[in-house]
C-alpha positions in Angstrom: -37.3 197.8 -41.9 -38.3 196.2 -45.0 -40.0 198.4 -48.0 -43.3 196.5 -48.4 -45.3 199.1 -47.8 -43.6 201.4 -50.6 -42.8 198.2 -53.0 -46.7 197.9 -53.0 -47.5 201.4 -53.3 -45.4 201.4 -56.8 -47.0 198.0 -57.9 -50.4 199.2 -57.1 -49.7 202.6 -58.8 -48.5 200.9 -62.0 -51.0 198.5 -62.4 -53.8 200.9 -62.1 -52.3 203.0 -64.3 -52.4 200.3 -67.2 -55.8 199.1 -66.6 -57.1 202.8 -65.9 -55.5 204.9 -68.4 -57.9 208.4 -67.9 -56.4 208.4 -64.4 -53.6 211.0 -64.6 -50.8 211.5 -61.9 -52.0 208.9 -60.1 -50.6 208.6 -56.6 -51.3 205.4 -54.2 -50.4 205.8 -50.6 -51.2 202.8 -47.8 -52.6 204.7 -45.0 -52.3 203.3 -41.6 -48.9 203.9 -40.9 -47.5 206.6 -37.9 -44.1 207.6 -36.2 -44.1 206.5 -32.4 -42.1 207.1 -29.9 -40.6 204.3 -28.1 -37.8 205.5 -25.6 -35.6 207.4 -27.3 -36.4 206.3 -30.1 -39.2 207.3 -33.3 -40.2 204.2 -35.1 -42.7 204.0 -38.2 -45.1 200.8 -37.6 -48.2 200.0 -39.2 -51.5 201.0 -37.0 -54.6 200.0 -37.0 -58.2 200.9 -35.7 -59.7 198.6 -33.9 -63.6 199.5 -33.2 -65.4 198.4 -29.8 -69.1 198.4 -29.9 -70.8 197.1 -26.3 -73.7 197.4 -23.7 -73.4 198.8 -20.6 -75.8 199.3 -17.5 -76.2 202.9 -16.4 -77.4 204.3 -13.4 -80.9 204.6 -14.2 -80.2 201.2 -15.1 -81.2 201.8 -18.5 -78.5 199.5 -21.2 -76.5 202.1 -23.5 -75.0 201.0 -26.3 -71.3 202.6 -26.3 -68.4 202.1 -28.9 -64.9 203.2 -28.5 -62.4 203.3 -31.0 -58.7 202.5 -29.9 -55.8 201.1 -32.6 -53.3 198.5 -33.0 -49.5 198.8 -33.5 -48.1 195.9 -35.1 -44.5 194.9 -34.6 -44.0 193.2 -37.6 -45.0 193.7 -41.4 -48.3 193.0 -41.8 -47.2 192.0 -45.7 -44.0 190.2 -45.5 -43.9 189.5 -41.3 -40.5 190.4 -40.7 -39.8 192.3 -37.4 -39.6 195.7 -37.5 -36.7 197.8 -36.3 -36.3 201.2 -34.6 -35.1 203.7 -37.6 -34.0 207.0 -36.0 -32.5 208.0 -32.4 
Protein backbone atom coordinates (compact mmCIF):
# COMPACT_ATOMS: atom_id res chain seq x y z
CA UNK A 1 0.00 0.00 0.00
CA UNK A 2 1.42 3.31 -0.66
CA UNK A 3 2.16 5.85 2.40
CA UNK A 4 0.04 8.81 1.29
CA UNK A 5 -1.86 9.02 4.05
CA UNK A 6 1.21 9.15 6.55
CA UNK A 7 3.45 11.29 3.86
CA UNK A 8 0.63 13.90 4.32
CA UNK A 9 0.16 13.62 7.87
CA UNK A 10 4.13 14.72 8.21
CA UNK A 11 3.71 17.55 5.54
CA UNK A 12 0.67 18.82 7.10
CA UNK A 13 2.26 18.60 10.65
CA UNK A 14 5.26 20.53 9.50
CA UNK A 15 3.80 23.10 7.73
CA UNK A 16 1.49 24.04 10.50
CA UNK A 17 4.05 23.98 12.73
CA UNK A 18 5.99 26.89 10.79
CA UNK A 19 3.08 29.07 10.11
CA UNK A 20 1.61 28.35 13.72
CA UNK A 21 4.44 28.38 16.05
CA UNK A 22 2.23 28.63 19.69
CA UNK A 23 1.02 25.18 18.60
CA UNK A 24 3.15 22.74 20.67
CA UNK A 25 3.38 18.96 20.03
CA UNK A 26 1.29 19.19 17.36
CA UNK A 27 0.01 15.91 16.00
CA UNK A 28 -2.09 15.59 12.59
CA UNK A 29 -3.89 12.43 11.98
CA UNK A 30 -6.35 11.79 8.65
CA UNK A 31 -9.26 10.19 10.06
CA UNK A 32 -11.29 8.03 7.87
CA UNK A 33 -9.32 5.10 7.74
CA UNK A 34 -10.32 1.35 9.34
CA UNK A 35 -8.98 -2.35 9.31
CA UNK A 36 -11.55 -4.69 7.45
CA UNK A 37 -11.80 -7.93 7.07
CA UNK A 38 -11.91 -9.38 3.75
CA UNK A 39 -11.51 -13.33 3.79
CA UNK A 40 -8.81 -14.08 5.61
CA UNK A 41 -7.50 -11.30 5.31
CA UNK A 42 -7.37 -7.46 7.48
CA UNK A 43 -6.84 -4.64 5.10
CA UNK A 44 -6.59 -0.84 6.08
CA UNK A 45 -8.67 1.18 3.28
CA UNK A 46 -9.92 4.58 3.51
CA UNK A 47 -13.84 4.93 4.55
CA UNK A 48 -16.08 7.26 4.13
CA UNK A 49 -19.59 8.37 5.35
CA UNK A 50 -21.89 8.72 3.03
CA UNK A 51 -25.26 10.53 4.46
CA UNK A 52 -28.87 9.66 2.94
CA UNK A 53 -31.50 12.17 3.61
CA UNK A 54 -35.18 11.20 1.91
CA UNK A 55 -39.08 11.09 2.17
CA UNK A 56 -41.03 8.32 2.76
CA UNK A 57 -44.91 7.58 2.96
CA UNK A 58 -45.93 6.08 6.22
CA UNK A 59 -48.90 4.31 7.10
CA UNK A 60 -50.92 7.14 8.19
CA UNK A 61 -49.74 8.28 5.04
CA UNK A 62 -48.25 11.11 6.53
CA UNK A 63 -44.35 11.91 4.48
CA UNK A 64 -41.35 11.44 7.14
CA UNK A 65 -38.36 12.73 6.40
CA UNK A 66 -35.59 9.89 7.22
CA UNK A 67 -31.74 9.96 6.83
CA UNK A 68 -29.46 7.11 7.18
CA UNK A 69 -25.96 7.15 7.34
CA UNK A 70 -23.96 4.23 5.65
CA UNK A 71 -19.94 4.56 4.41
CA UNK A 72 -17.78 4.02 1.54
CA UNK A 73 -14.70 1.80 1.30
CA UNK A 74 -12.45 2.82 -1.40
CA UNK A 75 -10.13 0.41 -3.08
CA UNK A 76 -7.77 2.69 -4.12
CA UNK A 77 -5.84 5.88 -2.69
CA UNK A 78 -8.10 8.48 -2.64
CA UNK A 79 -4.53 10.79 -2.92
CA UNK A 80 -2.32 9.03 -5.28
CA UNK A 81 -5.05 6.32 -6.93
CA UNK A 82 -2.99 3.39 -6.74
CA UNK A 83 -4.73 0.05 -5.83
CA UNK A 84 -4.60 -0.93 -2.60
CA UNK A 85 -3.30 -4.34 -1.38
CA UNK A 86 -4.25 -6.74 1.40
CA UNK A 87 -1.37 -6.07 4.27
CA UNK A 88 -1.71 -8.96 6.91
CA UNK A 89 -3.06 -12.76 6.72
Amino acid sequence: MCKCRLDLEQRYSEQLSKTNPEMMNLKVRLEGYSFIMEGNYMTYKPVMPMVLEYDKSVRSGRVSRKKETTHIVANYCPFCGKPLKKEAQ
